[in-house]
PyMOL Python script that loads the backbone (N, CA, C, O; Angstrom):
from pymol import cmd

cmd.read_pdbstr("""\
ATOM      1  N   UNK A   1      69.351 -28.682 -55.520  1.00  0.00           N
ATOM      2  CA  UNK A   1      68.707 -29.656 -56.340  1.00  0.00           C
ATOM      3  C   UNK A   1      67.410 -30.088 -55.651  1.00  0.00           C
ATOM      4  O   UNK A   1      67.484 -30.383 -54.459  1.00  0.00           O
ATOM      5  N   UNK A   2      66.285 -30.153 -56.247  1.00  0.00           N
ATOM      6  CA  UNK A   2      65.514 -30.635 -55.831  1.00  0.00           C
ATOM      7  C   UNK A   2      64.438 -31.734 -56.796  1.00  0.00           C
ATOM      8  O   UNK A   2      63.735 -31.700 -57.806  1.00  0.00           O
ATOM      9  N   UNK A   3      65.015 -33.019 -55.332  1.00  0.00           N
ATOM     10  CA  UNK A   3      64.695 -34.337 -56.319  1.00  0.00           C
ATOM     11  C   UNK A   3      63.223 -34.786 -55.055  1.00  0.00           C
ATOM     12  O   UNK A   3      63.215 -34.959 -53.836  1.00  0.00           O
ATOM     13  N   UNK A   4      62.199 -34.832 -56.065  1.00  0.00           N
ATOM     14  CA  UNK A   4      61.181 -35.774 -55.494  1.00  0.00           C
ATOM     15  C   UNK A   4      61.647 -37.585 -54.399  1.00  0.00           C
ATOM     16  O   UNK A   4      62.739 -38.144 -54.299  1.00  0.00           O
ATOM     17  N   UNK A   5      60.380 -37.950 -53.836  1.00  0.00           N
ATOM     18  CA  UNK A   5      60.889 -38.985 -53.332  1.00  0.00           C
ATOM     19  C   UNK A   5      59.361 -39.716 -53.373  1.00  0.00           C
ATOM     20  O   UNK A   5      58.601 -39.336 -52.483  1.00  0.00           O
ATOM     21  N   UNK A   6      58.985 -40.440 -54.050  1.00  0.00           N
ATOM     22  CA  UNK A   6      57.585 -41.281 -54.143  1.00  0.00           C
ATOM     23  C   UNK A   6      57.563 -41.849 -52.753  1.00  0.00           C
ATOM     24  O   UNK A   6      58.212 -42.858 -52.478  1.00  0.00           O
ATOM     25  N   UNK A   7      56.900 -41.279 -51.964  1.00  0.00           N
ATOM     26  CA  UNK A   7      56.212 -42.670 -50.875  1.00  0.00           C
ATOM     27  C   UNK A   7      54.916 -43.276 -50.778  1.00  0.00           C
ATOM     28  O   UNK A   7      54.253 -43.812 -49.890  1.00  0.00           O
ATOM     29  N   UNK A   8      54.744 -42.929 -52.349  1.00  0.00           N
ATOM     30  CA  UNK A   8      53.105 -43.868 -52.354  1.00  0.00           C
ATOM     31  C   UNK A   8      53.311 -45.562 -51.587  1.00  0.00           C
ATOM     32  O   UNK A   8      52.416 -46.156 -50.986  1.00  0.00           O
ATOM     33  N   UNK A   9      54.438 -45.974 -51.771  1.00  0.00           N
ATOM     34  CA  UNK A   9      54.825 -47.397 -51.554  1.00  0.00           C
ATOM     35  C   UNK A   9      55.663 -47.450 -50.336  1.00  0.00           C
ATOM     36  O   UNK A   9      56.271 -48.477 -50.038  1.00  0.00           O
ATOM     37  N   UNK A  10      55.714 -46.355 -49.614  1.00  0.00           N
ATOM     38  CA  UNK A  10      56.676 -46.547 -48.219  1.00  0.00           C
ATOM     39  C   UNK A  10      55.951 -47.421 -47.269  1.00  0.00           C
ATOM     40  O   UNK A  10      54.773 -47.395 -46.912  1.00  0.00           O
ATOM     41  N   UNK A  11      57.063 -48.307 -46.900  1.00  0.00           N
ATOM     42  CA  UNK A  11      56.651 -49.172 -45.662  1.00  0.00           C
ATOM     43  C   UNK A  11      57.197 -48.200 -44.363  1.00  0.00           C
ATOM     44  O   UNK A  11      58.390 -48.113 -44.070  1.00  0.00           O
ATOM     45  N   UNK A  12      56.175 -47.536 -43.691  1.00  0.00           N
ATOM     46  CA  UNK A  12      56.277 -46.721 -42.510  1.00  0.00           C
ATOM     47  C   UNK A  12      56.471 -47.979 -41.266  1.00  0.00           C
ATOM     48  O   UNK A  12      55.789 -48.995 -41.135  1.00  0.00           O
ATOM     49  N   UNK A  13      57.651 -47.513 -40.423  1.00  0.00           N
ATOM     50  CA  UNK A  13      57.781 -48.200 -39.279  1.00  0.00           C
ATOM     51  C   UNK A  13      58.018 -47.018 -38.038  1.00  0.00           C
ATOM     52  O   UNK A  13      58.771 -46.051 -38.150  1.00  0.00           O
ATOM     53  N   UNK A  14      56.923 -47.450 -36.463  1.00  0.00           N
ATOM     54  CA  UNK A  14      57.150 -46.646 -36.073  1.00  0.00           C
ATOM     55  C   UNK A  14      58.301 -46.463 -34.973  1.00  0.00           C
ATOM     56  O   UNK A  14      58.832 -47.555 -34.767  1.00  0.00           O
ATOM     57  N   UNK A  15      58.859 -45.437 -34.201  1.00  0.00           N
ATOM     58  CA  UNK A  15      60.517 -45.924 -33.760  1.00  0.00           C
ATOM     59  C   UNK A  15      60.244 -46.600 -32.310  1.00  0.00           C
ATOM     60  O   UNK A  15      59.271 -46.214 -31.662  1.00  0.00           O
ATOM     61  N   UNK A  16      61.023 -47.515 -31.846  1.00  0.00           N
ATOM     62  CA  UNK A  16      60.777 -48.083 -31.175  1.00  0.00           C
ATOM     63  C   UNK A  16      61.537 -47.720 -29.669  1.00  0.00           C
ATOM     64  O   UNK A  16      62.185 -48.553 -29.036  1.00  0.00           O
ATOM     65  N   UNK A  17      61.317 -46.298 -29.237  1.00  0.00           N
ATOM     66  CA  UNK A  17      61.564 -45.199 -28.454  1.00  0.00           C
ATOM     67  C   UNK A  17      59.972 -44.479 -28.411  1.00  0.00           C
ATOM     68  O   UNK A  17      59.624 -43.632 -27.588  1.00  0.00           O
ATOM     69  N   UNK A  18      59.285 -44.935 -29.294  1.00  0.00           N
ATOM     70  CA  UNK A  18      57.911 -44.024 -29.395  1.00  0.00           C
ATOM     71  C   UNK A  18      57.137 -44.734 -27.829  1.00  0.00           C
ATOM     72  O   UNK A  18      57.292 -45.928 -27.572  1.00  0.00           O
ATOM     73  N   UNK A  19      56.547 -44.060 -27.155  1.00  0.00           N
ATOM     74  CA  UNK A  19      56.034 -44.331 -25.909  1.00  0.00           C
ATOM     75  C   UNK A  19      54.395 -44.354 -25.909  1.00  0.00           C
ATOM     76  O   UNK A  19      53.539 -44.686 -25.088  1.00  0.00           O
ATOM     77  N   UNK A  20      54.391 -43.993 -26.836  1.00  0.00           N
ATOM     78  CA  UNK A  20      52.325 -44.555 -26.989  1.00  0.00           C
ATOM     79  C   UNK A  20      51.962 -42.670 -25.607  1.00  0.00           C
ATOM     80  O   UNK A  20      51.344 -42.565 -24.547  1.00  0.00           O
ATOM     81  N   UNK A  21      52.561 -41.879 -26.260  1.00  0.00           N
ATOM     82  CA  UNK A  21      52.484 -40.848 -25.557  1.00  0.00           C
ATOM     83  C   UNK A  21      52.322 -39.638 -26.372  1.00  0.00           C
ATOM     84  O   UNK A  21      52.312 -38.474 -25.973  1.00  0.00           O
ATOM     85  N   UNK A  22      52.175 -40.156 -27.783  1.00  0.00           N
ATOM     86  CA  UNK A  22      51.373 -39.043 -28.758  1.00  0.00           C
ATOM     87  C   UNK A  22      53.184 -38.519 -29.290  1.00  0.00           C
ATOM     88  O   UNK A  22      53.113 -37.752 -30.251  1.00  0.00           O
ATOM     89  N   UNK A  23      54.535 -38.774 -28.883  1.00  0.00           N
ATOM     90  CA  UNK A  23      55.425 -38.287 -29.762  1.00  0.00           C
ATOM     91  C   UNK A  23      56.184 -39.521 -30.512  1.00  0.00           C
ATOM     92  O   UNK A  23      57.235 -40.085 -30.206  1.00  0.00           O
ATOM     93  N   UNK A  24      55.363 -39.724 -31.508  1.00  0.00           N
ATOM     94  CA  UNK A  24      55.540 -40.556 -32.333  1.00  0.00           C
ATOM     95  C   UNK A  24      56.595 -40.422 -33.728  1.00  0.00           C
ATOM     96  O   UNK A  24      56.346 -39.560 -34.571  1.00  0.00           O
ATOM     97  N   UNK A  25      57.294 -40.966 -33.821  1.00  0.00           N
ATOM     98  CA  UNK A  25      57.986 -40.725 -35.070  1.00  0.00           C
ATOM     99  C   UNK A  25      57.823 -42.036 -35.903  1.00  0.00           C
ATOM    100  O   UNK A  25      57.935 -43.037 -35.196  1.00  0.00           O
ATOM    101  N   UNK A  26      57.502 -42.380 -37.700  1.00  0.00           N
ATOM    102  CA  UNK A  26      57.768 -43.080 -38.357  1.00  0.00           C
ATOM    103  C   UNK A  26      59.023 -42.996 -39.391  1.00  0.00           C
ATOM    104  O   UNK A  26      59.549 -41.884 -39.340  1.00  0.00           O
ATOM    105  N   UNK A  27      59.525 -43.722 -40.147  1.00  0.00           N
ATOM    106  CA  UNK A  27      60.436 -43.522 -41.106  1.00  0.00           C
ATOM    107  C   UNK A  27      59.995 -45.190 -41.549  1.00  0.00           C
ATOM    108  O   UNK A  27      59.569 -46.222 -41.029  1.00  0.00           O
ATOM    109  N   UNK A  28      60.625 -44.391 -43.492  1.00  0.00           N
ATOM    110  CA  UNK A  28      60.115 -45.515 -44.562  1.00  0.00           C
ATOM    111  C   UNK A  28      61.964 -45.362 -44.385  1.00  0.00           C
ATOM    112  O   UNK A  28      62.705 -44.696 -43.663  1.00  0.00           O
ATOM    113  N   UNK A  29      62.148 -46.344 -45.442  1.00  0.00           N
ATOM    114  CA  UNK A  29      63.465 -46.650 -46.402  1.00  0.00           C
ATOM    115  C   UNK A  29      62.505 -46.299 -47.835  1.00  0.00           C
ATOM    116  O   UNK A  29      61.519 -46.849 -48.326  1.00  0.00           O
ATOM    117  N   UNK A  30      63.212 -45.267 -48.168  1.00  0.00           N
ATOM    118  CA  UNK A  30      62.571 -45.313 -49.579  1.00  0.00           C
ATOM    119  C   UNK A  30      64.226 -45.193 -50.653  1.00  0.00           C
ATOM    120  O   UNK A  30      65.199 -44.599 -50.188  1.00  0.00           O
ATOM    121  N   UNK A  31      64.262 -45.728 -51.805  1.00  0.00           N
ATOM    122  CA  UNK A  31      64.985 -45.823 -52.689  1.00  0.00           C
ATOM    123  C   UNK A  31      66.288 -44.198 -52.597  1.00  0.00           C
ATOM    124  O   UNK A  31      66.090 -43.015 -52.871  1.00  0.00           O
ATOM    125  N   UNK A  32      67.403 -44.845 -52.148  1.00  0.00           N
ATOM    126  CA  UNK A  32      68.244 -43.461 -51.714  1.00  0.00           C
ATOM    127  C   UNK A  32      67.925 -42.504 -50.766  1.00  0.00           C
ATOM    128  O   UNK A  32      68.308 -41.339 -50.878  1.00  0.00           O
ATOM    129  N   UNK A  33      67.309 -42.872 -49.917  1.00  0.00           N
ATOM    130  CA  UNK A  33      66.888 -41.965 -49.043  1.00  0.00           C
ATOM    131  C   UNK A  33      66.564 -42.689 -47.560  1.00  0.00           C
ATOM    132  O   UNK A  33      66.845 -43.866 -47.331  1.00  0.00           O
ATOM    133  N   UNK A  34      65.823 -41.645 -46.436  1.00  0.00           N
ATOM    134  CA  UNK A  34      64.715 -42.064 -45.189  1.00  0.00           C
ATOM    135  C   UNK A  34      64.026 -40.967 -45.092  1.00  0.00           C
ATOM    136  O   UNK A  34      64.305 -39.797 -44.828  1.00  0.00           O
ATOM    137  N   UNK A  35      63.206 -41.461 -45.316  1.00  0.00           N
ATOM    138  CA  UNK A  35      61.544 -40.376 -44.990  1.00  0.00           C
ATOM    139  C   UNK A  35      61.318 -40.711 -43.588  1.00  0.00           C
ATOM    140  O   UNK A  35      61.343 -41.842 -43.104  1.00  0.00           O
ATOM    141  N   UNK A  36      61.058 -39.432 -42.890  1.00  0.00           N
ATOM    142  CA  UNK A  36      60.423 -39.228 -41.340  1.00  0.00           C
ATOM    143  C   UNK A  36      59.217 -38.185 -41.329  1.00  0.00           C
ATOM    144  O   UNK A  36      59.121 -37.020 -41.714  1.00  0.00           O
ATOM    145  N   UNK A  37      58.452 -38.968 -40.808  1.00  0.00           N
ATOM    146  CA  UNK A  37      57.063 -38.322 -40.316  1.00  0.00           C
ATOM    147  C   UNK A  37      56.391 -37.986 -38.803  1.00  0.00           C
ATOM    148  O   UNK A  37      57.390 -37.833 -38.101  1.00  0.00           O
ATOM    149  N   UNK A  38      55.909 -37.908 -38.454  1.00  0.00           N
ATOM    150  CA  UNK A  38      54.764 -37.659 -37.380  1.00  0.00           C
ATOM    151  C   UNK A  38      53.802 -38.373 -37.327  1.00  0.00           C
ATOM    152  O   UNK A  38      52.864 -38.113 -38.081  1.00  0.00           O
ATOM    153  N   UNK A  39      53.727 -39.314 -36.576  1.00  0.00           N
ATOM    154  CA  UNK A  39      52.790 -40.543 -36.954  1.00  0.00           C
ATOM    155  C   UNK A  39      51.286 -39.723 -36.399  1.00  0.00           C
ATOM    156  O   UNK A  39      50.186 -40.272 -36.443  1.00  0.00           O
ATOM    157  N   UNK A  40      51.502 -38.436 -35.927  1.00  0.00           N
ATOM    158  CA  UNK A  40      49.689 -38.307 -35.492  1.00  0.00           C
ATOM    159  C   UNK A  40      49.568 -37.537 -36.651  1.00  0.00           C
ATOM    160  O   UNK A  40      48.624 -36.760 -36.507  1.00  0.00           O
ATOM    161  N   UNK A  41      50.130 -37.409 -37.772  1.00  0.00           N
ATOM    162  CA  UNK A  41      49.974 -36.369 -38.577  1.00  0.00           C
ATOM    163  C   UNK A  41      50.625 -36.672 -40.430  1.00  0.00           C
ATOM    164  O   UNK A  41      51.463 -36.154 -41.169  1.00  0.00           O
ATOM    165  N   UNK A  42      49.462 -38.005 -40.515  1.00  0.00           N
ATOM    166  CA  UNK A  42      50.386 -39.060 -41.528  1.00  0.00           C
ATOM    167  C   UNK A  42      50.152 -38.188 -43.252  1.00  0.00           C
ATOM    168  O   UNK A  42      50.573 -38.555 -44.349  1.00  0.00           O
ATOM    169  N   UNK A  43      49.621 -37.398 -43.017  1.00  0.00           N
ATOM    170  CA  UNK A  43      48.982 -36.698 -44.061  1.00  0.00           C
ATOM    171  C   UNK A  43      50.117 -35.661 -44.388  1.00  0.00           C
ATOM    172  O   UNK A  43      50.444 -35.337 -45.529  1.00  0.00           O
ATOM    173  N   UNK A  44      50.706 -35.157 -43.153  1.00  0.00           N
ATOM    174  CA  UNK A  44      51.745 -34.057 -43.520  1.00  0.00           C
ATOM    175  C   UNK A  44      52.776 -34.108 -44.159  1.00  0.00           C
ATOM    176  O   UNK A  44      52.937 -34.801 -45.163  1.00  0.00           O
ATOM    177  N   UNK A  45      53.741 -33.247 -43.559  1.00  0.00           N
ATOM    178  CA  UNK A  45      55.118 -32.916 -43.711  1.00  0.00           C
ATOM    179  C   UNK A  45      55.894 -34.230 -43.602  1.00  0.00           C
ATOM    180  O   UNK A  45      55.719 -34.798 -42.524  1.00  0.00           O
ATOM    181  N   UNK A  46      56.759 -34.883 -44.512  1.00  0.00           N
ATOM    182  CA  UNK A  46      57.688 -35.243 -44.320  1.00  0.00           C
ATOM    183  C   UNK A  46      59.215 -34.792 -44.817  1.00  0.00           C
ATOM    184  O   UNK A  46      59.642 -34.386 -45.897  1.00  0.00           O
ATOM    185  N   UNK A  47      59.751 -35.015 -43.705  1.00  0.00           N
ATOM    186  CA  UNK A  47      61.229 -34.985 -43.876  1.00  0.00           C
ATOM    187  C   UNK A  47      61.878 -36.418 -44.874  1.00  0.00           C
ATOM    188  O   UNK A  47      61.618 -37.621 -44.888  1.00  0.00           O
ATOM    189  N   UNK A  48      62.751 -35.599 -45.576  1.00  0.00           N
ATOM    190  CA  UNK A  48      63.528 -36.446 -46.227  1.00  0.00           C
ATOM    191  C   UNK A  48      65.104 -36.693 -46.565  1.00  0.00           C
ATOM    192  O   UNK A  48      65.791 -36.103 -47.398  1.00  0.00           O
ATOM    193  N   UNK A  49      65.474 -37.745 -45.668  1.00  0.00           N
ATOM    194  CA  UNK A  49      67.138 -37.557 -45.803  1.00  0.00           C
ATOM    195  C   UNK A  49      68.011 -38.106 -46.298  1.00  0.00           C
ATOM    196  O   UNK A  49      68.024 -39.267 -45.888  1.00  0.00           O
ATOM    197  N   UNK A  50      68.924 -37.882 -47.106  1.00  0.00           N
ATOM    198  CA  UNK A  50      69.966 -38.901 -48.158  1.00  0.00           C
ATOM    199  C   UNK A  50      70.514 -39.775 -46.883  1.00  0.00           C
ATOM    200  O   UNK A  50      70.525 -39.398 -45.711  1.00  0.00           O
ATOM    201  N   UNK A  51      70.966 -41.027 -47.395  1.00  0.00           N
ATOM    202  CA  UNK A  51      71.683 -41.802 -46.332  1.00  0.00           C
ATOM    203  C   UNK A  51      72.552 -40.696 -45.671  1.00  0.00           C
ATOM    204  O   UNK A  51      72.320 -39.939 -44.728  1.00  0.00           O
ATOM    205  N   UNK A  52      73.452 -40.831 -46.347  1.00  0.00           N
ATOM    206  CA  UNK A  52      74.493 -39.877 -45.820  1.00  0.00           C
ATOM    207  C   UNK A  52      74.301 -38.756 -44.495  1.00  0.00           C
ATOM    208  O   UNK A  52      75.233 -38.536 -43.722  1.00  0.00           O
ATOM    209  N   UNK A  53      72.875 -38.053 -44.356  1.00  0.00           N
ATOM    210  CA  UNK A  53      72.285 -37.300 -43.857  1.00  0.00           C
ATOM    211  C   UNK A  53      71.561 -38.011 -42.843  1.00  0.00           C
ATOM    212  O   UNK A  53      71.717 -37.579 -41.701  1.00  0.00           O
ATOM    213  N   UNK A  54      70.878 -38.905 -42.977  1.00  0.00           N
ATOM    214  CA  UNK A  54      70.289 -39.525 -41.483  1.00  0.00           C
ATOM    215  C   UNK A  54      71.538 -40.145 -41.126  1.00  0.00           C
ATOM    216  O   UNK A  54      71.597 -40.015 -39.903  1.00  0.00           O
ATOM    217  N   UNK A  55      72.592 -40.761 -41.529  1.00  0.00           N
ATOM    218  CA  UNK A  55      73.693 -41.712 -40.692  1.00  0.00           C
ATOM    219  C   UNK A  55      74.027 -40.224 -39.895  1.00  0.00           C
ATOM    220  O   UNK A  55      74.034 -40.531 -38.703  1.00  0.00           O
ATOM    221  N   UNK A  56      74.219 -39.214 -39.975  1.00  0.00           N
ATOM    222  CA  UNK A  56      74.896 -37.881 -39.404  1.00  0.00           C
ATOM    223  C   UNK A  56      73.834 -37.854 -38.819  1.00  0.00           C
ATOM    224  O   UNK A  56      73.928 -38.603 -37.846  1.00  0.00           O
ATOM    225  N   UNK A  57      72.415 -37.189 -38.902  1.00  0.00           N
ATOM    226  CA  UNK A  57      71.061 -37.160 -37.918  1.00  0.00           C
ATOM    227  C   UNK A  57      71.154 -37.843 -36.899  1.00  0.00           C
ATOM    228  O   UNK A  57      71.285 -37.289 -35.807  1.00  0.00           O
ATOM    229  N   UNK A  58      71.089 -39.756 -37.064  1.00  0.00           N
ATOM    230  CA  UNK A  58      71.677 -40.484 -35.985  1.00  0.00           C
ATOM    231  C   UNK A  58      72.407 -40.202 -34.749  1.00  0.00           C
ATOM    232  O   UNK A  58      72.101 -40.021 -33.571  1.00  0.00           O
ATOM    233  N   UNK A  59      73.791 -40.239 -35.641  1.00  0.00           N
ATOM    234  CA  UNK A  59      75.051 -39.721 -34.792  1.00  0.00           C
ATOM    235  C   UNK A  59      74.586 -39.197 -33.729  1.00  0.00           C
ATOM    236  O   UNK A  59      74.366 -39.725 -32.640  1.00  0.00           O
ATOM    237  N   UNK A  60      74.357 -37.542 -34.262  1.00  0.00           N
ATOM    238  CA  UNK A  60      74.236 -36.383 -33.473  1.00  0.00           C
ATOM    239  C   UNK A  60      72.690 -36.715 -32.693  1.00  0.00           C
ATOM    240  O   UNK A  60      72.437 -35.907 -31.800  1.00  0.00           O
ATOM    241  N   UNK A  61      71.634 -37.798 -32.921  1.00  0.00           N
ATOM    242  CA  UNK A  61      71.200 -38.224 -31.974  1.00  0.00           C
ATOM    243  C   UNK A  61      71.750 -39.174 -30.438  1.00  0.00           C
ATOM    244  O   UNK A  61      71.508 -39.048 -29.238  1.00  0.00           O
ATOM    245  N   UNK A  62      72.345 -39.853 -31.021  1.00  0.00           N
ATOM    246  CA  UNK A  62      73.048 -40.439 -30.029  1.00  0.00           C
ATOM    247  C   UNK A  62      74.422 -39.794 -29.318  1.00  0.00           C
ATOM    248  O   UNK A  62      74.986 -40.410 -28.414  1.00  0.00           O
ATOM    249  N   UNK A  63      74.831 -38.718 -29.722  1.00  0.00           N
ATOM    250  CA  UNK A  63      75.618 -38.140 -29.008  1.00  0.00           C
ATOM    251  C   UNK A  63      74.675 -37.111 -28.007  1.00  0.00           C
ATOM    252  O   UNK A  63      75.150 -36.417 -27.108  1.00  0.00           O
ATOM    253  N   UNK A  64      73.657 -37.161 -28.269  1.00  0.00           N
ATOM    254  CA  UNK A  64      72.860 -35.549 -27.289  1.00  0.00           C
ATOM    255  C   UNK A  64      73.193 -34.406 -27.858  1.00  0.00           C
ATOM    256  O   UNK A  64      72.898 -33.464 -27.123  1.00  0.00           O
ATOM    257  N   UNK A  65      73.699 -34.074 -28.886  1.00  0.00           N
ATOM    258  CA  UNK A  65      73.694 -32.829 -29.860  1.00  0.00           C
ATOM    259  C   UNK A  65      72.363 -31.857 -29.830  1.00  0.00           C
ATOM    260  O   UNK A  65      72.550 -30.649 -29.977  1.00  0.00           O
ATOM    261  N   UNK A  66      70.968 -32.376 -29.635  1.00  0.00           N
ATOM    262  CA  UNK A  66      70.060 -31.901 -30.067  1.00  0.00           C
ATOM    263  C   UNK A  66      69.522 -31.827 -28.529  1.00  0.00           C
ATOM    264  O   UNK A  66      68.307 -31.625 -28.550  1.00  0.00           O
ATOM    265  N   UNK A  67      69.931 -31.906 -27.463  1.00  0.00           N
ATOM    266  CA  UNK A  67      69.425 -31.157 -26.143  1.00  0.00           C
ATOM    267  C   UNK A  67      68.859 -29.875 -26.463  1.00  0.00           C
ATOM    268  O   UNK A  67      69.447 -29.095 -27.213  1.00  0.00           O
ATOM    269  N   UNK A  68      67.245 -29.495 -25.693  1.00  0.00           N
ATOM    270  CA  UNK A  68      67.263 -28.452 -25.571  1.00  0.00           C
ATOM    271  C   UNK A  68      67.471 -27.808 -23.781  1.00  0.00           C
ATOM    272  O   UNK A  68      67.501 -26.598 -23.559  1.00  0.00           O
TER     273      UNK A  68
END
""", "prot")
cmd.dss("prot")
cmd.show_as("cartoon", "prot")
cmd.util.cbc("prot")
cmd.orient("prot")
């Protein structure tokens, strides 16, 4: 399925792990969802995840799942 997600109106916040070291991450709350971006790169790509999907993203952040 592929459902659009308007962020003409996203309130971007940036994470507060970001170190003023150029790896910046933002995320909106947008209506059923979290949009994540690249704050040096506000024009791009965003990711977009159903609740359901960032509460699991989370997780497996805070467990260290995503070590490289």
């Amino acid at each position: 399925m592929n459902t659009r997600v308007n962020l003409a109106d996203a309130h971007w916040i940036t994470s507060s792990h970001s170190s003023g070291e150029g790896q910046c991450v933002e995320v909106a709350a947008v209506p059923g969802a979290v949009a994540t971006r690249d704050s040096k790169d506000r024009t791009g790509p965003v990711l977009v995840f159903t609740g359901e999907g960032w509460d699991s993203f989370i997780r497996g952040l805070t467990a260290d799942e995503f070590r490289c």
